[in-house]
C-alpha positions in Angstrom: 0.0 0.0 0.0 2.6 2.4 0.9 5.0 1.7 -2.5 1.5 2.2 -4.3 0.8 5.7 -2.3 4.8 6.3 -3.3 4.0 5.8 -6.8 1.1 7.8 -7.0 2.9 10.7 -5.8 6.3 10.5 -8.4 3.2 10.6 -11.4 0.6 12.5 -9.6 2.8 15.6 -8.4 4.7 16.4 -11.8 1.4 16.3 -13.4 0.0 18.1 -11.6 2.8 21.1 -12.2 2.9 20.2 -15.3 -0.9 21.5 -15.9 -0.2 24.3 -13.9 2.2 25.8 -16.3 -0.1 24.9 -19.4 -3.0 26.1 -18.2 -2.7 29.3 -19.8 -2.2 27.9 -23.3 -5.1 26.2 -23.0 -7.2 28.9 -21.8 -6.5 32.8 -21.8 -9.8 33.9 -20.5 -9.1 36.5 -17.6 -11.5 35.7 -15.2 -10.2 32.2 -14.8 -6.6 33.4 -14.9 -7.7 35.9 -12.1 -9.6 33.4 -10.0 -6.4 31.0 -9.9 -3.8 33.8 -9.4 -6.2 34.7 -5.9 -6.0 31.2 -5.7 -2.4 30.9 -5.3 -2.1 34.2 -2.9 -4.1 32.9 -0.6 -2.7 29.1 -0.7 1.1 30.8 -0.1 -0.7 32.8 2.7 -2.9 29.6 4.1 0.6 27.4 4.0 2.9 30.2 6.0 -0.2 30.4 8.5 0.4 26.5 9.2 3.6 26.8 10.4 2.7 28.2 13.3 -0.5 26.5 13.7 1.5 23.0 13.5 3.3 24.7 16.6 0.1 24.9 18.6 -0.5 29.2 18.0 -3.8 30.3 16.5 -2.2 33.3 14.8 -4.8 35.8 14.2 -2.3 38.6 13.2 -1.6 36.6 9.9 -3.5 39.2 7.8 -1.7 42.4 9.5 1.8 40.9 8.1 0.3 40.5 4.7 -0.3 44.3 5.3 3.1 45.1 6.3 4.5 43.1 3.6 1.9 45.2 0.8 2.2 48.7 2.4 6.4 48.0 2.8 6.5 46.9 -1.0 4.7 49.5 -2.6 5.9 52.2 0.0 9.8 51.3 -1.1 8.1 51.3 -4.9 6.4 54.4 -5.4 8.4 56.4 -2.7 12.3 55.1 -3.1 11.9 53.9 -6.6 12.5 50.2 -5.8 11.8 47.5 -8.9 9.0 44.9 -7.5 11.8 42.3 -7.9 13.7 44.2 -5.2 10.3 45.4 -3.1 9.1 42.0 -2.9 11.9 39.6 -1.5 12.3 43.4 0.6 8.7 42.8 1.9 9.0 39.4 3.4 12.0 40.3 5.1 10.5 43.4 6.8 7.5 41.3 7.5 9.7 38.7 9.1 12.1 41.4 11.0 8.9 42.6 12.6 8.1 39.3 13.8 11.1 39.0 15.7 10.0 41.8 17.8 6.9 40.6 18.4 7.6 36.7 18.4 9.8 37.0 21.9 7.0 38.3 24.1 3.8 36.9 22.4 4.9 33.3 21.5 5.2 32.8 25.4 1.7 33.6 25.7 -0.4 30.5 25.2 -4.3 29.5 24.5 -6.6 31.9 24.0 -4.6 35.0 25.1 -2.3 34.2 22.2 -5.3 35.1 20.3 -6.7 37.8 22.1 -2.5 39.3 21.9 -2.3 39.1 17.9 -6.1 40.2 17.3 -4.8 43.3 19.0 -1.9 43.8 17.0 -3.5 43.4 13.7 -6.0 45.9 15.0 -3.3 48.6 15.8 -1.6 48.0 12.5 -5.4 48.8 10.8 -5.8 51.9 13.2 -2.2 53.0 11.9 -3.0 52.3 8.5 -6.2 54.7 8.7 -4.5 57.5 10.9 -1.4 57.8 9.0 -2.6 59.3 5.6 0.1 61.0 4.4 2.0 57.9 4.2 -0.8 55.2 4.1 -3.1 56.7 2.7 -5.8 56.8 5.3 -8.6 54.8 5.0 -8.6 55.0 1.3 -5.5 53.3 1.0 -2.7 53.8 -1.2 -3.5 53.8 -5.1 -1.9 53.5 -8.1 0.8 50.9 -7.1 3.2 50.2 -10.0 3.2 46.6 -12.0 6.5 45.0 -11.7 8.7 45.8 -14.4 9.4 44.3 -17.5 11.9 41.2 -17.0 13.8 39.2 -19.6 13.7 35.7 -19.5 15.2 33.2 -22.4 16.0 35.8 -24.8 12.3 37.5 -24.1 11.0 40.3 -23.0 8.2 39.6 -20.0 5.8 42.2 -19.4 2.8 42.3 -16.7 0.1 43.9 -19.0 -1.9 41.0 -19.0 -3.2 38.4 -16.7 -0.5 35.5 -18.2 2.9 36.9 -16.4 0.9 37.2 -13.1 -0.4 33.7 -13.2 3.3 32.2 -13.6 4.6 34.6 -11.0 2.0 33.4 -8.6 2.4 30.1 -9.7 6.2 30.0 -9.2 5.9 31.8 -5.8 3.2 28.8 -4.6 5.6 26.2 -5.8 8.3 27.9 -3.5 6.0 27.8 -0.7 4.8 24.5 -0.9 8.8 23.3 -1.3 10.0 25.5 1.7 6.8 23.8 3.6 7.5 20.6 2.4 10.9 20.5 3.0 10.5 21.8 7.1 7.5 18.9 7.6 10.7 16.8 6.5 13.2 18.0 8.7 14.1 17.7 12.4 12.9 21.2 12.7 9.3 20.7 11.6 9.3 17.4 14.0 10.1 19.3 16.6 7.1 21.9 15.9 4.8 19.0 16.0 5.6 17.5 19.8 5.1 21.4 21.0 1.4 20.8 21.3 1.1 17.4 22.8 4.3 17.7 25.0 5.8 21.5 25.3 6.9 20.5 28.5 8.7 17.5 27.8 10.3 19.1 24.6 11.4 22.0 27.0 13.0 19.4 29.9 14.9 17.4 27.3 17.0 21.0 26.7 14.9 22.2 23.5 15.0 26.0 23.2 11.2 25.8 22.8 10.5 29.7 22.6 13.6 30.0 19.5 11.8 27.2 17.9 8.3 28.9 17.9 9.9 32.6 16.8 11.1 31.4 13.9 8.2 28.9 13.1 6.0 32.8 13.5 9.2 34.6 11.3 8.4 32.0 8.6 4.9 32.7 8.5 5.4 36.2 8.4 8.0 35.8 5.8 5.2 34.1 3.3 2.2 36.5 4.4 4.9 39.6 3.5 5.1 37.8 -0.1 2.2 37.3 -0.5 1.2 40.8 0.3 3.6 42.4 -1.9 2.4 40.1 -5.1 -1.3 41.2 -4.0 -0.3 45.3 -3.6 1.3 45.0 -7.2 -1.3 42.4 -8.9 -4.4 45.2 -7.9 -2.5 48.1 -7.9 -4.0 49.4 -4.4 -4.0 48.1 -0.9 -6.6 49.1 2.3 -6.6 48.7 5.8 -9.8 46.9 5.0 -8.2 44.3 3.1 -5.9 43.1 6.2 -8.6 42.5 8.9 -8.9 40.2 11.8 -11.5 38.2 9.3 -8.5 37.9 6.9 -6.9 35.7 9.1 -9.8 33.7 10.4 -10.3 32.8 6.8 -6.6 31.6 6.7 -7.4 29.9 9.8 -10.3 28.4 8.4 -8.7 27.0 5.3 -5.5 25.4 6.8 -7.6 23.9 10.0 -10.5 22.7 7.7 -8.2 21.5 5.0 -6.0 19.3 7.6 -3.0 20.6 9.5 -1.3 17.6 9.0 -0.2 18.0 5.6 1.0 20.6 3.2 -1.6 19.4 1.0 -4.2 20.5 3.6 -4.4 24.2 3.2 -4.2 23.7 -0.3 
């Protein structure tokens, strides 16, 4: 049974990439291309939200690190002059640097209070957001966000006009996510995430720096949401404090816990 669920997995999984990249030669319609590239956003932001949750943290500030990550990319776009190819790796790395800060004191909060800790912060981010208009936007939000810029690729000349260049640029950056996922389930790391919530205790007695584990575990997640808010601020052009609420996350939440924690697959 297992060598058959082994070889279902070598065919299924490259065919599966395989129709992913000729999907748009088989149809162009942009409402279907549009539908799939929200698709992927929200799988790369559903996947970095399961790190944590493997850990034993509902994270309910998921959504207000996609935020950073939009508002940081298109700030450092429209202000400084950055390419997207700079703002966006740029993004995640703010989002994550952030989570630092705030990993260390939450992350040793447990239950429901962890909850209660990152509602609040994605709350102050939105009242920040709002307040702050000349940099923000205010409520309105910041407009007219630049496309990334033309790239060339295999003697071509790539430009994000059209639905088609998004697609494959969400697509890569959901195939990255699903390999970084994969690849901590696999490791000693991602093991050691999983005995938090059945024995944090134990894990902490047998000289396992549980807290260092969980921060980065959160720094990860963050890392993913600020990608994913970047590609989202560039793909519409525009980005609210309405569009990284509290509900945001639950939805996140919702996907990854209804979908099974257990596997990358889950979420997806």
């Amino acid at each position: 049974m297992r060598n058959k669920l082994f070889t279902l997995k070598i065919v299924l999984i490259p065919a599966l990439i395989a129709a992913g990249f000729l999907f748009p030669l088989i149809t162009r319609n942009p409402y279907h291309l549009h539908v799939l590239i929200n698709i992927f956003i929200w799988c790369i932001l559903a996947l970095g939200i399961r790190i944590i949750l493997v850990a034993g943290h509902l994270n309910a500030a998921q959504a207000s690190f996609m935020g950073i990550g939009a508002y940081a990319s298109a700030l450092l776009a429209m202000k400084l002059g950055w390419s997207f190819w700079i703002a966006l790796p740029a993004a995640g790395l703010i989002s994550a640097f952030l989570a630092v800060l705030v990993g260390f004191p939450t992350l040793r909060i447990k239950g429901a209070y962890f909850v209660m800790v990152t509602f609040a912060i994605t709350e102050v981010c939105r009242q920040v957001w709002m307040m702050w208009k000349d940099l923000f936007g205010g409520v309105e939000g910041l407009l007219g966000i630049p496309r990334p810029a033309p790239i060339g690729l295999m003697g071509m000349m790539i430009s994000f006009n059209s639905k088609v260049p998004f697609y494959y640029l969400a697509f890569l950056l959901f195939l990255f996510t699903v390999l970084v996922c994969h690849r901590l389930d696999k490791s000693h790391f991602g093991l050691t995430l999983r005995a938090f919530p059945q024995a944090e205790l134990l894990a902490e007695c047998s000289g396992i720096n549980v807290i260092r584990h969980k921060v980065i575990a959160f720094v990860i997640s963050s890392f993913f949401a600020g990608i994913a808010g970047s590609l989202s601020a560039h793909y519409f052009t525009y980005a609210s404090p309405w569009d990284f609420t509290w509900t945001n996350s639950l939805y996140m939440l919702l996907y990854t816990v209804i979908g099974g924690v257990s596997s990358v697959t889950g979420p997806i």
